[in-house]
N, C-alpha and C positions, 0 to 999 in steps of 0.2 A: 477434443473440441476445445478449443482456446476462449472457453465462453466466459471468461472473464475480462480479457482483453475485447472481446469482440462486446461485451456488454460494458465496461467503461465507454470505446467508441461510443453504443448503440446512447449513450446516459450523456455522453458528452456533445453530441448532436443535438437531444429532446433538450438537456440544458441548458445547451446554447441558445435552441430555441424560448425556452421558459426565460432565460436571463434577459436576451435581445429586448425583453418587452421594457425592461430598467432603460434601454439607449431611447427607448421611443415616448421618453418622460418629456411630457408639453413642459419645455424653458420658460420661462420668465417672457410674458408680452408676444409668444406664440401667438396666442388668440387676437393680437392688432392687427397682423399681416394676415393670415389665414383666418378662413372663414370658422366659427364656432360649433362645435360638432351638432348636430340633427339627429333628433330621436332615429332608432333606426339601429341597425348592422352597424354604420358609420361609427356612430353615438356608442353604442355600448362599445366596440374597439377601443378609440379613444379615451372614454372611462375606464376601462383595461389597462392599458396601455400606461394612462395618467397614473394611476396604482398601483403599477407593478405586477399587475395581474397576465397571463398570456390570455390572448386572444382565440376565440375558434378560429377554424380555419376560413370559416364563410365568412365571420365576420373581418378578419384580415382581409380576406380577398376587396369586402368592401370596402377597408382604408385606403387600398395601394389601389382601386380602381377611383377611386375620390381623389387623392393626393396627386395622380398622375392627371386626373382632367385641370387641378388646380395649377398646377406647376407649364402647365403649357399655357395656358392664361398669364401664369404669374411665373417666368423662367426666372426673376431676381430674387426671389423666396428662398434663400441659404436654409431657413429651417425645415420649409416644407423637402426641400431635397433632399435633408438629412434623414426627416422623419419617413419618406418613399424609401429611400435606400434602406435602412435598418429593417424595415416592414419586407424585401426582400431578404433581407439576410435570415427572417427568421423564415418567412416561406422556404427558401429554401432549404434549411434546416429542418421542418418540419415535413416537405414531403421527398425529401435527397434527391432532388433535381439542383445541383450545381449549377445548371445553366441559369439561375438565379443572381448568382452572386455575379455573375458579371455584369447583369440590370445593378446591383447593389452597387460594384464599383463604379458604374458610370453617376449614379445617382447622388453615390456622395461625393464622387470629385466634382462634379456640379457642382457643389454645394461650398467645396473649400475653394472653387473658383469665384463665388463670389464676394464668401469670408474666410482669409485661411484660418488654419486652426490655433496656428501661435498668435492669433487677434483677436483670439475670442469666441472660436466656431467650436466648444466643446462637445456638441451634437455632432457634429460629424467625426469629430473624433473618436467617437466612444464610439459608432456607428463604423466604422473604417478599425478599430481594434475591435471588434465582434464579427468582421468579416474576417481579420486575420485567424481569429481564432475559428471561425469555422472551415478554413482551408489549410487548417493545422500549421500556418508560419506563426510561430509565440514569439521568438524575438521580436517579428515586427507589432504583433498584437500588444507588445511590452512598451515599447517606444510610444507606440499611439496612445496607451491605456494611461502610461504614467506620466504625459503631457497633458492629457485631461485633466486628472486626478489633480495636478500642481496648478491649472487654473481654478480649478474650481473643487477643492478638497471637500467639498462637504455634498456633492450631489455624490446621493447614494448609489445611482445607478450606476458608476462606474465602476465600483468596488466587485461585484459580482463577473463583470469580463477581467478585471485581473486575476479573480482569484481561477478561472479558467487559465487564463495565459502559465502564473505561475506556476500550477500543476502540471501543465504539458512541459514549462522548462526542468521540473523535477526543484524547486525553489521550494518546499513544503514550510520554511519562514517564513517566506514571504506570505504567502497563502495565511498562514494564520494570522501576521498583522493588515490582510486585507480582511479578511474575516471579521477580526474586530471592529474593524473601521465599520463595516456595516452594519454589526449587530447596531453600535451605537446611533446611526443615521436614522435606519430603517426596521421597525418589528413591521412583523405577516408574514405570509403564508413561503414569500420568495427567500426570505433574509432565513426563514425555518429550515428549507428544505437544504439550503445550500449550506446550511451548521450542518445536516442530517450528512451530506455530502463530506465533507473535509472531517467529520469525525468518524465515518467509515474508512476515510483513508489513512486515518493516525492506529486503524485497529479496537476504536472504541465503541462495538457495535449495538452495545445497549443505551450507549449514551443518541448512539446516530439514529435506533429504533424510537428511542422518546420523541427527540425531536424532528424524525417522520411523522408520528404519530399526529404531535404538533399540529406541524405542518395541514395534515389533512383537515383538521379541528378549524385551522383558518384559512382555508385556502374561499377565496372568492367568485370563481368560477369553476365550470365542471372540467375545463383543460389542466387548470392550473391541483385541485383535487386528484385528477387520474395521474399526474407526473408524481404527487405526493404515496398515491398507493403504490406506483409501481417503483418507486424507491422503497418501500417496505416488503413489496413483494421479493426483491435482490437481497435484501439484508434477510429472509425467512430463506431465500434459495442458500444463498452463500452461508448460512448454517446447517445446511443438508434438511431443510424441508420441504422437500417441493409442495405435501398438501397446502400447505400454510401459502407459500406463496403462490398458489395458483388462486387459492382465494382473494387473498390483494389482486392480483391479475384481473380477473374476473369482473372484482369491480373495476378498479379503474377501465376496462374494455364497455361498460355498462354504460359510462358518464360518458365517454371518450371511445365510440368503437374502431376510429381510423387511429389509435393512439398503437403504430406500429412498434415501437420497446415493448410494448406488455405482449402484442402476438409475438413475436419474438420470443421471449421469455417464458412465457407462458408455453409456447413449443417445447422448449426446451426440459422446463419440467415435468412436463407429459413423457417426454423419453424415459426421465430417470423411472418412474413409473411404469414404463412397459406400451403405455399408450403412445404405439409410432403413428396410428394411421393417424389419429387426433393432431398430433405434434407437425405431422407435415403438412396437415392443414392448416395451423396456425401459419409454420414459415411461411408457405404458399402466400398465405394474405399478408405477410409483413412485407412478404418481395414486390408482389400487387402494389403495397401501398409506397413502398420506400425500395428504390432496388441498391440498395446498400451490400458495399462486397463481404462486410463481415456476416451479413445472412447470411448471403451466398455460402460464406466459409465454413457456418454452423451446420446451415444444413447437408453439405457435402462431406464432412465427419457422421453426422449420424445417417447417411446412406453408406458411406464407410463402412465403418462400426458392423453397417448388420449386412456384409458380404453383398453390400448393390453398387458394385462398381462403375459401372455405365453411368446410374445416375448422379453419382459420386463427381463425375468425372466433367456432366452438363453443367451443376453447379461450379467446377471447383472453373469451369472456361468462364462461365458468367461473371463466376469474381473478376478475373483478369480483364471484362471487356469493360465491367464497370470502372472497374480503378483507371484503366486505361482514360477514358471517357470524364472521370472525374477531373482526372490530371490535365484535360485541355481547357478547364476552366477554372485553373488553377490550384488545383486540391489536393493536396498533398496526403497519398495514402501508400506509404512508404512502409508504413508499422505492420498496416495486415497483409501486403502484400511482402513484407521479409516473414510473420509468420507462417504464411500459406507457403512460402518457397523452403523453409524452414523443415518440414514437416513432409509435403506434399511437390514441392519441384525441381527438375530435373538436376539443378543447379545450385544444391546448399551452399557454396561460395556467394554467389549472386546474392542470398539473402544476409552472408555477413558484410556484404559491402554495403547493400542498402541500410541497413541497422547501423552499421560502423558511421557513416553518414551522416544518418541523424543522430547519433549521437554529438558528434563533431564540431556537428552546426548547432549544439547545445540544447538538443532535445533529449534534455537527461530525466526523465520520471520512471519511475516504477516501473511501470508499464515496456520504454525502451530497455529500461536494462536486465529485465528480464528475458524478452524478447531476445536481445542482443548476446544474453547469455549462452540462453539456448540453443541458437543459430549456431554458436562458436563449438557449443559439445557437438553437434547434428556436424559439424566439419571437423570435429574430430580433435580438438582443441579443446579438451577439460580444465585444463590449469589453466587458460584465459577466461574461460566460463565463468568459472567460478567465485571470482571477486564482483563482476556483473548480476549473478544471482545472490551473494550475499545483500549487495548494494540493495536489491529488490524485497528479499525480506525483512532488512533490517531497518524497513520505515514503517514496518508497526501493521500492516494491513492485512488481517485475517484472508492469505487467498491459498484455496489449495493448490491452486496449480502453479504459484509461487513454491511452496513447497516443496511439490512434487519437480518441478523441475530441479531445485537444489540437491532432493536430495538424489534425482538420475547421475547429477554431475559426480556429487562426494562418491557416489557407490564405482563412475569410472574412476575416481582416483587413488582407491585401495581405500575409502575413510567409510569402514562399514558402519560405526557407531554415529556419528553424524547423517549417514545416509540412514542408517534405520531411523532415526530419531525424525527426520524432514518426512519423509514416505511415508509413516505414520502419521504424522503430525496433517500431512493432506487428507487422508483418510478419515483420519476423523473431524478436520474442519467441513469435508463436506464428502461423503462418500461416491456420491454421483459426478461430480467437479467434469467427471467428460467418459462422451462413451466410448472413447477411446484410449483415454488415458489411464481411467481407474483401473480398469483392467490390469494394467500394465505395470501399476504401481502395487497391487497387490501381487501380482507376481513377483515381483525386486524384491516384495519384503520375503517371500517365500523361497526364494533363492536365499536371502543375505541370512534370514533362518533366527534361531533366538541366539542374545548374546552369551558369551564364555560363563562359565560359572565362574564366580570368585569376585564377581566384579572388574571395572577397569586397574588392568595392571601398573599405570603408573598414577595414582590418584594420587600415594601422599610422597611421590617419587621414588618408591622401590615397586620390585614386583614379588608379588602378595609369599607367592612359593621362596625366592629368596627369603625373604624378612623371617618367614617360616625358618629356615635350612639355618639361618644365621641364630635363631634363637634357642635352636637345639642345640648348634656348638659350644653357645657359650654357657647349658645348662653344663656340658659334660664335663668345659673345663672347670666349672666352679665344684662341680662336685668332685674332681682330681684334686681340685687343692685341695677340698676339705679332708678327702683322705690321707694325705701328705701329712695335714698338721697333726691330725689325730693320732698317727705313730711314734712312738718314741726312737728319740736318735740316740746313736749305739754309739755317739763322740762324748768323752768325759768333758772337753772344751763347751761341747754343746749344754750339758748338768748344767756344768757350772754356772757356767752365761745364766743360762735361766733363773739359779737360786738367787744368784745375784740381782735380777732382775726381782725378783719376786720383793728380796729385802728392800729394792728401793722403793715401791710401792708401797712398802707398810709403814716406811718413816722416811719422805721425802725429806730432803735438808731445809732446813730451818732458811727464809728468806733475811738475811740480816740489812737488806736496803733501806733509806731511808724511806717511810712513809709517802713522800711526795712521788719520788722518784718511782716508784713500784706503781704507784695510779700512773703515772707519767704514760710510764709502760705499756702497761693493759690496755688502756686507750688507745695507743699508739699501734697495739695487736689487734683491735678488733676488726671482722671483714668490712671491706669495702662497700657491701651491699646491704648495710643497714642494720642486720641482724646482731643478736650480741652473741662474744665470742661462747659461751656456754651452748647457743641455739648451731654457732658454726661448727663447735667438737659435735656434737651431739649428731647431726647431719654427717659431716665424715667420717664417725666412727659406726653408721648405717651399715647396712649387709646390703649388696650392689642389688640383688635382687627385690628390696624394698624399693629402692630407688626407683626399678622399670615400671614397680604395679602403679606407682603413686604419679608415674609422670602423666599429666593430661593430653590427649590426642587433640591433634586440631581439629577442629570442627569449624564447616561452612555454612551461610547461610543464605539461599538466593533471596536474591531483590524481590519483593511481592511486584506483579504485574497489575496494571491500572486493570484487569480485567481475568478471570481464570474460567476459559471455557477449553 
């Protein structure tokens, strides 16, 4: 199950929808041309809206049925257009009916036909990059978002669709000087949740639990609450707890019960648990409520999983009809449908061209290059894989099945130590990570087995058994020589030599230079390296085998990680 991928999606749709509500911030003199919101559904939207808060669904429903009786009255109202159009984009985010966003694009080209956006229409602008980003085009979401942004750098709401845009271009810079920008604009519940977010993705998961946490503590309505629990409920899943997160889940389905991510999710934690018939209840209502292809995909793995082919098989068409379906009204669902071809269809080439693709077209995040990695091993292609799947883990984000895919590639590439090291490393980030997958990676490790005794062979650049072999030689030759010297030689020439030698030692000649000249000298002899010449005889006239015990081995020391789980 690719339920990481498929739950960034399911996170980046509800976000888009929670974010969209920053595009529907009443501008400056809004309230001269348009009428002033009315207690009511109307009213509290509005007040939402005006905050930064998402809206209910009913209550949305009654902006965009207000705004639309207002704008046929009043078709010169550039804001009210904008504010319709955006109000689509989140409906349509919030219940994955796509045919939405094509009311959104008429709504806010409306809107820059009666002000464009390079004259001052930063509402439609932000409204028109929150649509990009909800049909997954980031380039164009980029252009639109960072032409707002340069008229009007200090309205907060647009800081939050770029930091969308740049995460789908794989920009994780950029994303954190959008970040910033926002903390500074805007505190609450919106500006919390979305720190909770981009610090889950640098791998910071205690730091992005706190400020989940946050988030709930401020959150001002009961939508904008259940988006905050069920981002805490992923950070409890994605540590391998499902009880934990099924209680986040829980509530947020409490405050929020059409809040389709948490049935989602919450299915999915009922799996790792044993509870399928519960879990396919939840899908069941998440498809009810949102027929989104990455359900479809989830669910079609855990009918996999436990040998129900057939039904496996209704899911896995469903995806296909949705994405299809998505794509006529512009939606680009390119990502799940190369991992479902990836995996599941007939034609793994087809999903490296799709992936290859978007990548191309500069749809580099995590997310694709993992995707894209995969796709390339599944075609049989490990040495292209592989730089694709480093790219994915090496942005910091605790995801097993990031791992797990790494380390499937290094084990086809003959790299057992790195592949043991990743396969584990998913295992224990989250043991359930998929009911298809885990499996499978516990077997790899049980295949690939424990490593060699002795350690890795080329640590300090020899290998262990050499270094060994080499150290015996040269005990034997040191002890040959020693035997050598101990004998006496049977050459009178050799006597002599020696007495002679002995006598010099007992009265070396007398130094008759002058004083200066003999300092001169000694000076002039000592090493190079600092030491005085007394500490240099003393060192060479050593026994070699001091020299070996006393020389220091190098030692490493890794970097401390911002985080050790």
């Amino acid at each position: 199950m690719k339920s990481e991928h498929v739950k960034n999606t399911a996170i980046s749709t509800l976000v888009g929808a929670t974010l969209v509500v920053g595009v529907i911030t009443i501008a400056p003199g809004w309230g001269d041309k348009g009428p002033r919101p009315t207690p009511g559904a109307v009213g509290r939207a509005m007040s939402a809206v005006g905050t930064g808060t998402p809206a209910s669904l009913l209550d949305l429903s009654a902006l965009i049925e207000d705004r639309e009786r207002w704008v046929r009255a009043h078709p010169r109202d550039e804001e009210s257009w904008a504010v319709l159009g955006s109000a689509y984009v989140e409906r349509g985010s919030r219940t994955a009916d796509p045919a939405y966003y094509t009311q959104a694009q008429d709504a806010l080209q409306r809107s820059v036909d009666v002000l464009p956006g390079e004259k001052g229409n930063v509402d439609a602008l932000v409204g028109l990059a929150a649509l990009a980003n909800a049909r997954h085009d980031f380039a164009k979401a980029r252009t639109l978002g960072e032409s707002a942004a340069k008229q009007k750098p200090r309205r907060w709401g647009t800081y939050p669709v770029l930091i969308d845009t740049y995460s789908g271009l794989g920009d994780y810079k950029a994303v954190g000087k959008a970040m910033d920008k926002l903390a500074k604009l805007h505190q609450g519940g919106q500006t919390l949740g979305r720190m909770a977010e981009v610090y889950r993705e640098r791998g910071w998961r205690e730091d992005a639990a706190a400020k989940a946490y946050d988030a709930v503590g401020s959150a001002e309505s009961d939508a904008e609450k259940a988006a905050a629990l069920h981002l805490l409920g992923d950070l409890s899943w994605e540590r391998g707890e499902p009880e934990e997160a099924i209680e986040q889940y829980d509530s947020a389905l409490k405050l929020a019960p059409d809040h389709h991510p948490s049935l989602a999710s919450r299915g999915r934690a009922l799996a790792a648990l044993g509870r399928t018939d519960e879990a396919f209840r939840d899908y069941q209502s998440a498809l009810d409520h949102a027929p989104l292809p990455e359900y479809a995909l989830e669910a079609g793995e855990l009918y996999q999983s436990l040998g129900l082919d057939g039904d496996a098989a209704s899911q896995y068409a469903r995806l296909r009809k949705w994405a299809e379906r998505a794509g006529i009204d512009g939606v680009n669902e390119e990502l799940v449908l190369g991992l479902f071809e990836a995996d599941h269809g007939d034609d793994v080439d087809a999903a490296v061209r799709r992936l290859q693709a978007e990548w191309d077209r500069g749809h580099r995040s995590m997310y694709v290059a993992d995707a894209l990695g995969w796709a390339l091993f599944r075609a049989g292609n490990a040495e292209d894989a592989l730089p694709h799947a480093k790219t994915a883990t090496d942005q910091g984000m605790r995801s097993a099945l990031f791992a797990y895919h790494r380390g499937e590639i290094e084990r086809a590439l003959d790299l057992p130590g790195p592949a043991r090291r990743h396969l584990g490393e998913a295992l224990r980030i989250n043991p359930y990570f998929s009911p298809l997958l885990a499996p499978e990676a516990r077997d790899a490790l049980d295949e690939l087995g424990e490593p060699p005794p002795g350690g890795p062979e080329d640590l300090l650049g020899y290998d262990p058994e050499e270094m060994e072999a080499e150290a015996e030689a040269e005990a034997e030759a040191e002890a040959e020589a020693e035997a050598d010297s101990a004998s006496p030689s049977p050459s009178p020439s050799g006597s002599e030599s020696g007495a002679a030698s002995a006598d010099a030692e007992a009265s070396p000649p007398p130094d008759n230079r002058p004083s200066e000249v003999a300092s001169e000298n000694e000076e002039a002899s000592e090493p190079s390296d600092g030491r005085s010449p007394d500490a240099a005889r003393a060192t060479q006239s050593a026994p070699e085998e001091n020299q070996s015990e006393e020389s220091p081995e190098p030692s490493a020391s890794p970097t401390p990680s911002r985080e050790s789980e």
